[in-house]
N, C-alpha and C positions, 0 to 999 in steps of 0.2 A: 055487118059486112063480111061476106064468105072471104077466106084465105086467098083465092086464087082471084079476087077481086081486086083486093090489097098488093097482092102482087104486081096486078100491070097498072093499078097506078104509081106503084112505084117504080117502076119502069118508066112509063111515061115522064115520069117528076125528075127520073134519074139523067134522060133522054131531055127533057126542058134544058137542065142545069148544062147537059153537057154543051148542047147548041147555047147555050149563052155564055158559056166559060169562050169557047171559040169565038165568037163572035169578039165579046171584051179584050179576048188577048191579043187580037188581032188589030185592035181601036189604040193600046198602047202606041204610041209615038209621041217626038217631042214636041215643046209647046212654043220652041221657039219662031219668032214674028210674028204669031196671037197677039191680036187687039186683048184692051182689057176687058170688050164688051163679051168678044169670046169666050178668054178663059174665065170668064165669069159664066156665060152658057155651056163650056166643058163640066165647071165646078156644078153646075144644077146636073148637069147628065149625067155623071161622075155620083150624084148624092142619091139621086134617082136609080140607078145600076145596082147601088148597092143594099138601098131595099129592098128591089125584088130579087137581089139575092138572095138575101135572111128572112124572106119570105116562103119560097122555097125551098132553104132549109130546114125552119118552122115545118114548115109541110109534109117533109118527109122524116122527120122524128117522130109528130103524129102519124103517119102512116107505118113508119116502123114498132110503135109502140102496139098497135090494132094488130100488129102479125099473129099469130098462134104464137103464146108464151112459155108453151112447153118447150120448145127446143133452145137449144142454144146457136145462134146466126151467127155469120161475120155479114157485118150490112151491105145487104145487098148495092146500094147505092153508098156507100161507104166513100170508094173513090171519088164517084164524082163531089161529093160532096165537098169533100177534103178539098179537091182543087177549086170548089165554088167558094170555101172557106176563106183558102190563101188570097182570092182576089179582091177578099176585101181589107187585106194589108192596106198601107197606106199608097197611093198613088204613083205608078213607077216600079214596083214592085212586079216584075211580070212574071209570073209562072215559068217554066224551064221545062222540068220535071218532074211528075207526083213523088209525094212520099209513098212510101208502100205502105198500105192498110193492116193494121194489126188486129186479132183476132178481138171483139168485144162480145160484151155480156147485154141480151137485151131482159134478163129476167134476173131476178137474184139464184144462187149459184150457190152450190154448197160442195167444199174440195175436200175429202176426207185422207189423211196422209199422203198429198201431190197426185191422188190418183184424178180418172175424169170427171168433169164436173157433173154436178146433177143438179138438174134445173129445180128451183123451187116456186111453183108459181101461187100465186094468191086460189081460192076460192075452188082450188084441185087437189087431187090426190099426186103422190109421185110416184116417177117411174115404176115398175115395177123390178126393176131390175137397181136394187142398191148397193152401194159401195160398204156400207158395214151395218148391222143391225142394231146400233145406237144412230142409226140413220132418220131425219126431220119426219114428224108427222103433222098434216096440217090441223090445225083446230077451226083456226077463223076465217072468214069471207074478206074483211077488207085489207088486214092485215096477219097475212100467215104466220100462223104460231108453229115453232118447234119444241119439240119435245127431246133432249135426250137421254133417254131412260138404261141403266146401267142391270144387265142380267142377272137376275141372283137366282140359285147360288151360287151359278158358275163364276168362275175368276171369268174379268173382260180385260183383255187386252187394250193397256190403255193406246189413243189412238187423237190424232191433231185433227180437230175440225176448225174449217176454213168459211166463212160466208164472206161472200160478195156481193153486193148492192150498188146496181148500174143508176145512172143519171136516169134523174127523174121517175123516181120510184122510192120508197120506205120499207123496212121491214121488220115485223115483231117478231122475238120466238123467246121459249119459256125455258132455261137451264133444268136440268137435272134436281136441282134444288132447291125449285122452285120462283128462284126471281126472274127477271125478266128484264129483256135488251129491245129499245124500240132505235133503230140504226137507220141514219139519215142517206141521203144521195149519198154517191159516189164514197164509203165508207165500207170498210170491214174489220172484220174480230176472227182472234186465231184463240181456241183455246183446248183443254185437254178433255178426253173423254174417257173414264169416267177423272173426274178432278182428283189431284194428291189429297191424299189424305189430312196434309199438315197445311196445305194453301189452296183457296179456289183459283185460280189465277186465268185472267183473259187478256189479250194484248187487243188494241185500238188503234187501227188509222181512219181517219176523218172527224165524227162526231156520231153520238148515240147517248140516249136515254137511259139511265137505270133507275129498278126496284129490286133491292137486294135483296131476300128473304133473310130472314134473323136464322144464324148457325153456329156451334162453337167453333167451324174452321174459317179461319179470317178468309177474307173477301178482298183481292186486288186488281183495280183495272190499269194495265201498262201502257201510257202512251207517252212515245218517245224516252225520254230519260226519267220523265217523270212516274211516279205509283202514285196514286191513290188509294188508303186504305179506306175499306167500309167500314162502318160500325152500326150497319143498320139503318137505311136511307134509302132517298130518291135523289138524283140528281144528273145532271149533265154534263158531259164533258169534249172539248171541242180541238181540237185540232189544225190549224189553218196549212196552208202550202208555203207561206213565208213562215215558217217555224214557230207560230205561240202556240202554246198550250194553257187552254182555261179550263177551271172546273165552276159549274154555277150549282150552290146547293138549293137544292126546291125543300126539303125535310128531310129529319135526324141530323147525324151527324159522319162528316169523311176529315182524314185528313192527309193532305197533298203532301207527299214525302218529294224533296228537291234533291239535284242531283252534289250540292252539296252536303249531304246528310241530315239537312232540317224536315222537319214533319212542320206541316202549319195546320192547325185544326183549325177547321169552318164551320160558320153558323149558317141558320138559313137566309137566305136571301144575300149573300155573299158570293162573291167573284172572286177568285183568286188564276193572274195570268201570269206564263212565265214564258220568257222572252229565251230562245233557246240559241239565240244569236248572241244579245249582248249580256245573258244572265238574270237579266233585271226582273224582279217580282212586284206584282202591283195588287193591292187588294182593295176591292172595291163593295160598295154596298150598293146594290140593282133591286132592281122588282124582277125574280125570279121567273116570272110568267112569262115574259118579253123573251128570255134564253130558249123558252120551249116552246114558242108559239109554232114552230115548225110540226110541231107534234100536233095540231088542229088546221097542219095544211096554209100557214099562213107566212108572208116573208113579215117579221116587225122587229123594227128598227129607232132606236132614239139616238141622234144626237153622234151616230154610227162614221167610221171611217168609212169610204168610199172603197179603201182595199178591202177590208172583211168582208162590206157587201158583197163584191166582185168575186171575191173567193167562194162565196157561199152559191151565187147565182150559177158560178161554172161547173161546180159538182152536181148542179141541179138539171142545167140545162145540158151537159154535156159537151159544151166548146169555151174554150179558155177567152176569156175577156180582160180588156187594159183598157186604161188612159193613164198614157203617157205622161199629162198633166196634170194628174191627179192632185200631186201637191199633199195640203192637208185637209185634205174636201171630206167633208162632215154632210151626212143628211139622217131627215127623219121620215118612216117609209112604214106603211101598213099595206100591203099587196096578198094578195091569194096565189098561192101556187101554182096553181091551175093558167095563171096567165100568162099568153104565147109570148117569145123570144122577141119581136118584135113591139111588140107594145110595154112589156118591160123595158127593153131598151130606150125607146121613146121616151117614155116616164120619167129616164134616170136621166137623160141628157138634160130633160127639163130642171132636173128638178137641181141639178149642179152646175148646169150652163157649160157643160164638156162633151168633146164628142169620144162616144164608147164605142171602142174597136171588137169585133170578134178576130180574134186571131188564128185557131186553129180548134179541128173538132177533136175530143180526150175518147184516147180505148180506154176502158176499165177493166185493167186485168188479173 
């Protein structure tokens, strides 16, 4: 599909959403002296309105995704979206005024010391105009590798690099020293370029994969309060938006240093989560495969809180999901990534007998 294709149907899709936000805002009123046969064919219209909202919306993330990936966008249909997002609040709830649309990332993004971003896109070269010459080189087609390579023998000024990974996208890249970060949705890593001498050190918000290369200078990944030391490994570690932090080892061995001064060394196929609310540490024995199935494109889940899911699905898809009644709703869930917002949804309502709200669409900034 040519660029300038993709554009007017985004337009179009943008133009749909906007004439049906109008329309629904204008159908808000009360329900009072409705029969009950009524508000029972309100509640069908009402349930009806709101899929082919999220249909819609669906429609236009695939469309946005198709744009030219070299640049960096503020989505074009961003607005409308947002206010097609809010109307599927709960009933009652009626629009006012947009929130104003913040700038997002539709490629992963790489910030080198707070300067402009630089787009990193899969299966291309980059700009040609870089932000420093320890700047990403691509290697791979499906997952782009970075490289960042340290000038010898000149002194390099050490320098903060920054990557960004927008909803619904992955991304590999290879350190200076050879291991390597596979960084899920909605996820980023801030670390030093070229590394201290005396520490490799990256800091984490989200979730990402390692393969650490064997070095005499220790290896630390920083998320939240928590360190993880290497000692030569693969492993996972994850992040959620209600504060836990998990490390799951796949092989060798790490261990999770807490913020009251304990190290707990892990074996493989071990979980270790730490509850950044109430303190609490829980270690658990998993099939380690299940933590990384993400890394073959897959959602899998056993026996899973309905929040984790939910946490997981909204870095993926880009808009913040609830049920309100979640409770302690538990499933077990083998799904492909690749499947639209609305049929996921579906799936889930089914499969916990709850109904799943979108609530609003996330910038990743």
């Amino acid at each position: 599909m040519k660029p300038d294709e993709t554009e007017d149907q985004l337009a179009r899709a943008g133009a749909e959403l906007d004439a049906m936000m109008q329309l629904f805002a204008s159908e808000h009123g009360g329900t009072d002296g409705m029969s009950s046969s009524d508000n029972a064919d309100r509640d069908d219209y009402e349930v009806r309105k709101r899929r082919d909202v999220a249909e819609l919306v669906a429609r236009i993330e695939e469309l946005r995704r198709r744009r030219n990936r070299r640049r960096l966008v503020v989505a074009a249909c961003g607005m409308v979206a947002c206010l097609a997002l809010a109307l599927l609040l709960p009933f009652g709830n009626r629009i006012d005024e947009p929130a104003p649309v913040e700038q997002t990332y539709d490629v992963p993004v790489l910030i080198v010391d707070n300067r402009a971003p630089v787009a990193l896109t899969p299966g291309g070269d980059l700009p040609a105009t870089r932000p420093d010459e320890n700047a990403a080189q691509p290697l791979r087609e499906e997952s782009e590798t970075v490289a960042d390579k340290q000038q010898e023998p000149q002194p390099v000024r050490p320098s903060v690099h920054r990557i960004l990974v927008p909803a619904g996208q992955t991304y590999s890249l290879q350190l200076a020293d050879g291991s390597r970060v596979m960084m899920n949705a909605g996820s980023s890593i801030s670390y030093r370029v070229p590394f201290d001498r005396s520490l490799r050190e990256l800091t984490l918000q989200g979730e990402a994969f390692f393969e650490i290369a064997h070095a005499e200078t220790p290896f630390e990944v920083v998320v939240g309060e928590v360190r993880v030391r290497v000692y030569g490994t693969r492993f996972n570690i994850r992040q959620t938006t209600g504060g836990h932090i998990s490390t799951v080892l796949v092989e060798g061995s790490v261990g999770m240093h807490l913020p009251d001064g304990r190290e707990l060394r892990m074996e493989p196929d071990e979980r270790i989560s730490f509850d950044r609310t109430t303190g609490i540490v829980t270690v658990q024995h998993v099939d380690a495969n299940e933590y990384v199935a993400w890394l073959d494109g897959r959602f899998k889940y056993t026996d899973a809180p309905l929040a984790e899911v939910l946490d997981d699905l909204t870095k993926w898809y880009g808009v913040r999901l609830g049920c309100p009644d979640a409770g302690d709703a538990r499933l077990t869930l083998d799904m492909s990534r690749q499947t639209d917002l609305k049929s996921m949804l579906s799936d889930l309502e089914l499969l916990v007998g709850k109904k799943i709200q979108i609530e609003k669409q996330l910038p990743m900034k």
